[in-house]
C-alpha positions as CSV (number, residue, x, y, z in Angstrom):
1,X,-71.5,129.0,-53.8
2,X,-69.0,130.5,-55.7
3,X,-65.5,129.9,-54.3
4,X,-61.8,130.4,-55.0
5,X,-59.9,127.8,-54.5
6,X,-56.6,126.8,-53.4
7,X,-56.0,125.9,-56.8
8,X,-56.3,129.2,-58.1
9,X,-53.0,132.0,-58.5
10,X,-54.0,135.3,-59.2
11,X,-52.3,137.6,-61.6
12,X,-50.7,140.9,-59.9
13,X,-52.1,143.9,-61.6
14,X,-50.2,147.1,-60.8
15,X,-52.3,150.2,-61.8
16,X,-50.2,153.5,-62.4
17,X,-52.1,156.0,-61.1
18,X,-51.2,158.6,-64.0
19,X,-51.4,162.0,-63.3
20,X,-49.4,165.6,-63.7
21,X,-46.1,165.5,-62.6
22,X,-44.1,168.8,-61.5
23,X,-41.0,169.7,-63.2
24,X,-38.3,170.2,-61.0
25,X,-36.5,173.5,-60.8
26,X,-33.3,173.1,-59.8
27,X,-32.7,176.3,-58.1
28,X,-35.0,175.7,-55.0
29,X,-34.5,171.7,-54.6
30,X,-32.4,170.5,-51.6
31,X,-30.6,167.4,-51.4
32,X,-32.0,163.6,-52.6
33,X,-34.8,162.3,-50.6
34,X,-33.8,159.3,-48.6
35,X,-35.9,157.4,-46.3
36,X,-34.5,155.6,-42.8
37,X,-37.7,152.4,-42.0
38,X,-38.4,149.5,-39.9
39,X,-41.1,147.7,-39.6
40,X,-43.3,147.6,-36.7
41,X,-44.5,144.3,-34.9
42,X,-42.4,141.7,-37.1
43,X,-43.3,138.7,-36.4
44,X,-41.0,135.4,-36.7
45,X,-42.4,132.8,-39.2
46,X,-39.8,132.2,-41.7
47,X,-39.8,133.5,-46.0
48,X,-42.8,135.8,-46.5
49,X,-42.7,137.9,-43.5
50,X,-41.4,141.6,-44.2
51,X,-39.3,142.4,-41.1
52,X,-36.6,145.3,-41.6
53,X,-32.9,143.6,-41.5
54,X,-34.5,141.8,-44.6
55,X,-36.3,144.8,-46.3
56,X,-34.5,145.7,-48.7
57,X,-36.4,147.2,-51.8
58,X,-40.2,149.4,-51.1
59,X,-41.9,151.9,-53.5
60,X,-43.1,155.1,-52.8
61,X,-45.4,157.9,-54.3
62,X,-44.9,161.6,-53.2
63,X,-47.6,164.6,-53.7
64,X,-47.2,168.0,-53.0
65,X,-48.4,171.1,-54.0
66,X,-51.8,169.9,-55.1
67,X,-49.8,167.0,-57.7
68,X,-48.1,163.8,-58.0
69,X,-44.4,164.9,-57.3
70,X,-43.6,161.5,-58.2
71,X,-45.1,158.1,-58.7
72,X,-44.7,154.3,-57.6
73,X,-40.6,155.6,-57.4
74,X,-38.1,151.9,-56.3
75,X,-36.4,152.8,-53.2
76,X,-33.5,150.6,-52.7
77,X,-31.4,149.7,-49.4
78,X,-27.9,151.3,-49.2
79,X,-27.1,152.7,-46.1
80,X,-30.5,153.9,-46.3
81,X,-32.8,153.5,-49.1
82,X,-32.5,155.4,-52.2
83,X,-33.9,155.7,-55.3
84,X,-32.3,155.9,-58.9
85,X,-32.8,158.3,-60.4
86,X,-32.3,160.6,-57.2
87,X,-35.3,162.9,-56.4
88,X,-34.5,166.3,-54.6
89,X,-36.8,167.9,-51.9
90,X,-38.7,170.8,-53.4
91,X,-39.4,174.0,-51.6
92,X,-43.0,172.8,-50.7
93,X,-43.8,169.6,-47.9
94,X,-44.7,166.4,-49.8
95,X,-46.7,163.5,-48.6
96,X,-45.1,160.2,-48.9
97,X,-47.1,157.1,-49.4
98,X,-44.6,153.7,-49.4
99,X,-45.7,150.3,-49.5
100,X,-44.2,146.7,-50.9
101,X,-45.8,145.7,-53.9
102,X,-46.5,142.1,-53.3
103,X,-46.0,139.8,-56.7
104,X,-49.2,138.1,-56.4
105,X,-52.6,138.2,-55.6
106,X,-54.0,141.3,-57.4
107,X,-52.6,144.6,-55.9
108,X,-53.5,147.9,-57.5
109,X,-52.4,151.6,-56.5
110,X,-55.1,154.5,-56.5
111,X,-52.8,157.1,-55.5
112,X,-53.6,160.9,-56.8
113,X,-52.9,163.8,-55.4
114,X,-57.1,163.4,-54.0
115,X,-56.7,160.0,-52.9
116,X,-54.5,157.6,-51.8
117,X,-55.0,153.8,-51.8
118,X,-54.0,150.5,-52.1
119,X,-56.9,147.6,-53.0
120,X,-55.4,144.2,-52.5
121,X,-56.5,140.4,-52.6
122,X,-54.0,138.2,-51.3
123,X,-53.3,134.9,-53.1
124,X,-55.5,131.8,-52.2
125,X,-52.1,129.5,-53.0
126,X,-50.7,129.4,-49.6
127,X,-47.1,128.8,-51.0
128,X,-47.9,132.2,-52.9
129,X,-49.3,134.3,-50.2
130,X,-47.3,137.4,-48.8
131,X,-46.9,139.9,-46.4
132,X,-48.3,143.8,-47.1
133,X,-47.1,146.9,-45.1
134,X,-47.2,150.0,-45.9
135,X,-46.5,153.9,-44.5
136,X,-47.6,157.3,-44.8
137,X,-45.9,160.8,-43.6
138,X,-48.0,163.6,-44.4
139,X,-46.7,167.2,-45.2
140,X,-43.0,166.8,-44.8
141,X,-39.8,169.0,-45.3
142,X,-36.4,168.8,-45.6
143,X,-35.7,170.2,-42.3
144,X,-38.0,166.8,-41.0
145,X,-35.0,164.1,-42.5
146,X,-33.2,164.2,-39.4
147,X,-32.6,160.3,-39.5
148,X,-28.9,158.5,-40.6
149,X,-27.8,160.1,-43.4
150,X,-30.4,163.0,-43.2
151,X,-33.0,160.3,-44.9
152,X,-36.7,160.8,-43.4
153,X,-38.0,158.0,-41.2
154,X,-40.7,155.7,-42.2
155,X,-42.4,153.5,-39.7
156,X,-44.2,150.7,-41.9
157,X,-47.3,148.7,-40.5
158,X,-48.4,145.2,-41.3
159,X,-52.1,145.4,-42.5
160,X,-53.2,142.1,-43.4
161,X,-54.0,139.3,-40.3
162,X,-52.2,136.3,-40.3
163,X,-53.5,133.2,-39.0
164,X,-51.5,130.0,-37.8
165,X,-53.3,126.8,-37.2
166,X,-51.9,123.7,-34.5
167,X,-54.3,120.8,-33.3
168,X,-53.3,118.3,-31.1
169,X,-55.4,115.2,-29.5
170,X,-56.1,114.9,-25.6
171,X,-56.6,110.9,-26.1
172,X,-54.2,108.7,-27.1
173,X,-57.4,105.8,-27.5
174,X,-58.4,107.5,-30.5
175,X,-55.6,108.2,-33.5
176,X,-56.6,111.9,-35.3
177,X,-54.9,112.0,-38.7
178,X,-54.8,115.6,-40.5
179,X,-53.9,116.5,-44.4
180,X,-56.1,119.5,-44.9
181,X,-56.8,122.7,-43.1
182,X,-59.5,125.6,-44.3
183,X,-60.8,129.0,-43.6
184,X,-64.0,129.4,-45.1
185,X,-66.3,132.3,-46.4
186,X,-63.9,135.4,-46.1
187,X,-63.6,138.2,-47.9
188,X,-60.9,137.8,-50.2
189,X,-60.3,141.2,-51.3
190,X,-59.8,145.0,-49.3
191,X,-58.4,148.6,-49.4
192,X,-55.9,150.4,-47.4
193,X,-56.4,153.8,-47.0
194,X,-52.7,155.8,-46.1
195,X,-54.9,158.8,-44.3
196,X,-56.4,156.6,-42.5
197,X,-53.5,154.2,-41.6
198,X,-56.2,151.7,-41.9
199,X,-57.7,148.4,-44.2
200,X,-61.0,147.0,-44.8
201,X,-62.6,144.7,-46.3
202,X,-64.9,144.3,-49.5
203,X,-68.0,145.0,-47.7
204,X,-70.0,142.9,-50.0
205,X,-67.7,139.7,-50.0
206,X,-67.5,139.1,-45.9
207,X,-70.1,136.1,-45.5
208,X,-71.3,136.4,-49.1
209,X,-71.7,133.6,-52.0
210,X,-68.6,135.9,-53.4
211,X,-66.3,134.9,-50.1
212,X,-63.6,133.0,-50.3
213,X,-62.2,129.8,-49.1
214,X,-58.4,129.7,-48.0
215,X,-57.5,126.1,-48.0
216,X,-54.3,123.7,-47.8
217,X,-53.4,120.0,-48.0
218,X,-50.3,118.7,-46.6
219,X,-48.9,115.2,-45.6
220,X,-51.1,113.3,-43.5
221,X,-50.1,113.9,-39.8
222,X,-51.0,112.2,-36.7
223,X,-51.8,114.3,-33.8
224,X,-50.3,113.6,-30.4
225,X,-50.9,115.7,-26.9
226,X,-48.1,118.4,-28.2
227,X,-49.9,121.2,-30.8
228,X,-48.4,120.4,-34.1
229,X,-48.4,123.5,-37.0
230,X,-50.1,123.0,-39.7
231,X,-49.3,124.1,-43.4
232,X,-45.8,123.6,-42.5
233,X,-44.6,121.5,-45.6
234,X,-42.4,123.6,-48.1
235,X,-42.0,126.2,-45.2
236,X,-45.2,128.1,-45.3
237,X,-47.4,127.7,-42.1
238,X,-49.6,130.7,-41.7
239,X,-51.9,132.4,-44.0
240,X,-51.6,136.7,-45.1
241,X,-55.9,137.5,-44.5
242,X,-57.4,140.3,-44.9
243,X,-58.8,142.5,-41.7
244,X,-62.6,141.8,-41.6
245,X,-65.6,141.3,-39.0
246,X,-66.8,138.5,-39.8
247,X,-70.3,136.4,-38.7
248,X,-69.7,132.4,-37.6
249,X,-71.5,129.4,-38.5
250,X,-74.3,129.3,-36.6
251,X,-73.7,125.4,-36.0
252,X,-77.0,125.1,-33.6
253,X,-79.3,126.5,-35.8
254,X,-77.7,127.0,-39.1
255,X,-76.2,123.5,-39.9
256,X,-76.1,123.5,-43.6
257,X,-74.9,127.4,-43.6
258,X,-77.1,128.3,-45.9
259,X,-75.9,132.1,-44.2
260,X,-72.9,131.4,-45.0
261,X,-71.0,131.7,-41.9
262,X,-67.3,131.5,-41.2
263,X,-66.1,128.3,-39.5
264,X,-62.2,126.7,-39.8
265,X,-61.7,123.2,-40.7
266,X,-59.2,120.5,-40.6
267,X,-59.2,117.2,-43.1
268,X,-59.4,113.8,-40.3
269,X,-59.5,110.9,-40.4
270,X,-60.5,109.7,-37.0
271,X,-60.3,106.1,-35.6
272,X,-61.1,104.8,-32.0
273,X,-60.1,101.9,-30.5
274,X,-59.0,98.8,-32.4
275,X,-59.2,100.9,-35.4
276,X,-62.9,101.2,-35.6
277,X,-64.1,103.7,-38.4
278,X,-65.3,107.2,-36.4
279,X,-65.0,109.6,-39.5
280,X,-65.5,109.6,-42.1
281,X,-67.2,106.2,-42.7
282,X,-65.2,102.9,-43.9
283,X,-64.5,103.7,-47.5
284,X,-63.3,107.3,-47.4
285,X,-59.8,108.3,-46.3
286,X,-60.2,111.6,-44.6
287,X,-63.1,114.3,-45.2
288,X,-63.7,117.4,-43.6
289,X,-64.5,118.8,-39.7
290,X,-65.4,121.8,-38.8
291,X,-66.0,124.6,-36.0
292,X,-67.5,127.7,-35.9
293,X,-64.6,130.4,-35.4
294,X,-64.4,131.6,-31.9
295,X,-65.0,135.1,-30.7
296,X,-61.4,135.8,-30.2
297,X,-60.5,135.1,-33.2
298,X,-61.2,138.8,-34.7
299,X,-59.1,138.9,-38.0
300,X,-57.7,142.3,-36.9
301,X,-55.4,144.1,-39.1
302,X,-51.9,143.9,-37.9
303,X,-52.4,141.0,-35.6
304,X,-51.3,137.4,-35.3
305,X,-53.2,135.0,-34.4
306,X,-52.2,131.4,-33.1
307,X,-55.0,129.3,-33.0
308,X,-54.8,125.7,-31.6
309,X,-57.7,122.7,-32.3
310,X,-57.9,120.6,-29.3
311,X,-59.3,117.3,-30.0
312,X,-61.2,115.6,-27.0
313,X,-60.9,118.8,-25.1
314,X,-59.1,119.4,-22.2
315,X,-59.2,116.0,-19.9
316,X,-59.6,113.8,-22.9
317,X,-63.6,113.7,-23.3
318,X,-64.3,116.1,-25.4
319,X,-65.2,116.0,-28.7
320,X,-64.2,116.4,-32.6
321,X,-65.9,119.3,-34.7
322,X,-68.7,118.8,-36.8
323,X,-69.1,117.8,-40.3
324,X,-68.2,120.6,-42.2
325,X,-71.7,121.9,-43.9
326,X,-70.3,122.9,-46.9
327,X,-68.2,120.3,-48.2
328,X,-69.6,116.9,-46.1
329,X,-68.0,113.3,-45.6
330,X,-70.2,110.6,-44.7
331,X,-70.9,110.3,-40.8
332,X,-73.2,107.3,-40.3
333,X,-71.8,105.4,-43.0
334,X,-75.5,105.3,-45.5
335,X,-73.8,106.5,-48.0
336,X,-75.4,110.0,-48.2
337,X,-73.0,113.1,-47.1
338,X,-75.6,115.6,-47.4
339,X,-77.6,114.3,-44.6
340,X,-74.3,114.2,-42.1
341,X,-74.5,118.6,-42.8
342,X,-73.1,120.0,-39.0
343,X,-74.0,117.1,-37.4
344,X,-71.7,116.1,-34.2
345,X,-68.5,113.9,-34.6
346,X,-68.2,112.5,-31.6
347,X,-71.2,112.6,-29.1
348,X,-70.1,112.3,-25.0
349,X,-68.5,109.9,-22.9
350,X,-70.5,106.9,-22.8
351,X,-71.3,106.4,-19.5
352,X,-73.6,104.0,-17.4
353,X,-75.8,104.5,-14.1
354,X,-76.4,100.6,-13.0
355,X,-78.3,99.2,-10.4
356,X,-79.5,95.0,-10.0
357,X,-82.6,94.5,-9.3
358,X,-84.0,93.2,-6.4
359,X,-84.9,89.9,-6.0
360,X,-88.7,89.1,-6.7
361,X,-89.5,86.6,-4.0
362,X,-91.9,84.2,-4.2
363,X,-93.2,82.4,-1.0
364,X,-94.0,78.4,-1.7
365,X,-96.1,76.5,1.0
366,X,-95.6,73.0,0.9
367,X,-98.5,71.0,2.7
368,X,-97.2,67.7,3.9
């Protein structure tokens, strides 16, 4: 199966979208256009997010009367944002389309006065990954920048899905140890449509041998009862994903998801007590677990989503994923990965029902 790997930063690719531009008479302009924005539903993780006290830069493209007015123009933050050169309002509404240009993964604008679109991939490098949002105002005047400063107000969206991984361990008998965490078969790559307010993704890459793995290692940690982030070192703990319905491993009846099916999973290495060897076997450090992703986790555009892996369950005897069918560690210790494909960790509780036998008697006569 063809993946991307952590390994791999793409380049960003910003496509002009190169059309007529109207010349501006300067009889029936009105003042410079200035935009007012916020962002809605920021969200708190720290560097990459795009919240508005630390927005300070977006571009925008206007068209009106049936043209590109102007194109992929640098507003800057002042009092409100600006551009330089200054752009007048004309006498006819324009349509605004603004957006951040992230400065990797592969971004390119399609934006004419016919259509209006953004296709983005975000970066498989975690430390590289960053936040999109965008905003559209459709057929406005003058008279409509009645915000500070007579600027018009722009309302930007997030429209990627961000993902945060925790796990914790419900027994302290058995020591969890984690340096890897993956999201597998994704599609890596989708368009956001301004009309529409809306993204989706690359049909043809959601559960696909073109889907994409979104993977991270870390320092080793060692799970305790309290949920512990993942991804956290150098500050980057969540993933930028883009909105998609996806179809889960089908652990029961697919184990070697050969339908490629989406399922998260975490690096172990997994001890019980007196250090005996769970998984991987003796001879491997750590190697990979997995679980189908749950229902609830949707990957819907503009939501967050805080998913913790609880080892051992709830009261402590539970379980511990499944060998990841994809990219195997050895289970039963033979030597040969590929037959340990989706099998089970960790079985039950080993329990007993006991009972003694009764005595068998035995009746002795002795004839004196």
């Amino acid at each position: 199966m063809k993946k991307l790997t952590i390994l791999i930063a793409a380049v960003a690719l910003i496509a002009s979208a190169c059309t007529k531009t109207d010349v501006i008479d300067n009889a029936s302009i009105g003042k410079g256009i200035e935009f007012s924005a916020y962002t809605q539903k920021p969200t708190r993780a720290p560097q990459t997010d795009v919240v508005t006290s630390e927005f300070n830069s977006f571009e925008v493209s206007a068209i009106g009367n049936n043209a590109l007015y102007f194109n992929n123009v640098t507003f800057r933050k002042n009092t409100v944002w600006e551009s330089n050169p200054v752009y007048f309002w004309p006498a006819y509404p324009l349509t605004f389309c603004a957006y951040n240009t992230p400065a990797n993964g592969t971004f390119t604008r399609n934006i004419t006065a016919g259509a209006q679109t953004i296709t983005f991939a975000p970066s498989t490098e975690l430390a590289k990954q960053e936040d999109l949002v965008a905003a559209y105002a459709a057929s406005k005047k003058e008279s409509d920048a009645v915000s500070t400063g007579n600027s018009l107000h722009l309302g930007f969206t997030h429209y990627l899905t961000q993902v945060v991984v925790n796990a914790l361990s419900n027994n302290s008998d058995y020591t969890v140890k984690v340096d890897g965490v993956k999201l597998a078969n994704l599609a890596g790559e989708g368009t956001y449509t301004f009309s529409s307010n809306t993204m989706e993704a690359t049909a043809a890459k959601i559960n696909s041998a073109s889907s994409s793995d979104y993977s991270a290692s870390f320092t080793a940690k060692t799970l305790d009862g309290d949920a512990t982030e993942m991804m956290t070192n150098g500050g980057n703990g969540r993933w930028y994903l883009v909105p998609q319905t996806v179809t889960a491993w089908d652990q029961p009846n697919n184990k070697t998801n050969t339908h490629n099916g989406t399922y998260l999973a975490l690096k172990v290495n997994i001890t019980g007590p007196a250090g005996i060897h769970i998984y991987p076997a003796a001879g491997e450090a750590t190697a990979w677990m997995a679980v189908p992703v749950p229902t609830e986790l949707a990957f819907a555009q503009g939501k967050k989503y805080n998913v913790t892996v609880k080892f051992f369950g709830e009261d402590g005897k539970g379980g511990a994923g499944y060998v990841d069918p994809e990219a195997p560690g050895d289970l039963d210790g033979n030597g040969n990965a590929d037959d340990d494909k989706g099998k089970k960790i960790i079985g039950g509780v080993i329990k007993f029902n006991a009972e003694v036998s009764a005595w068998d008697t035995v009746d002795v006569t002795i004839l004196l």
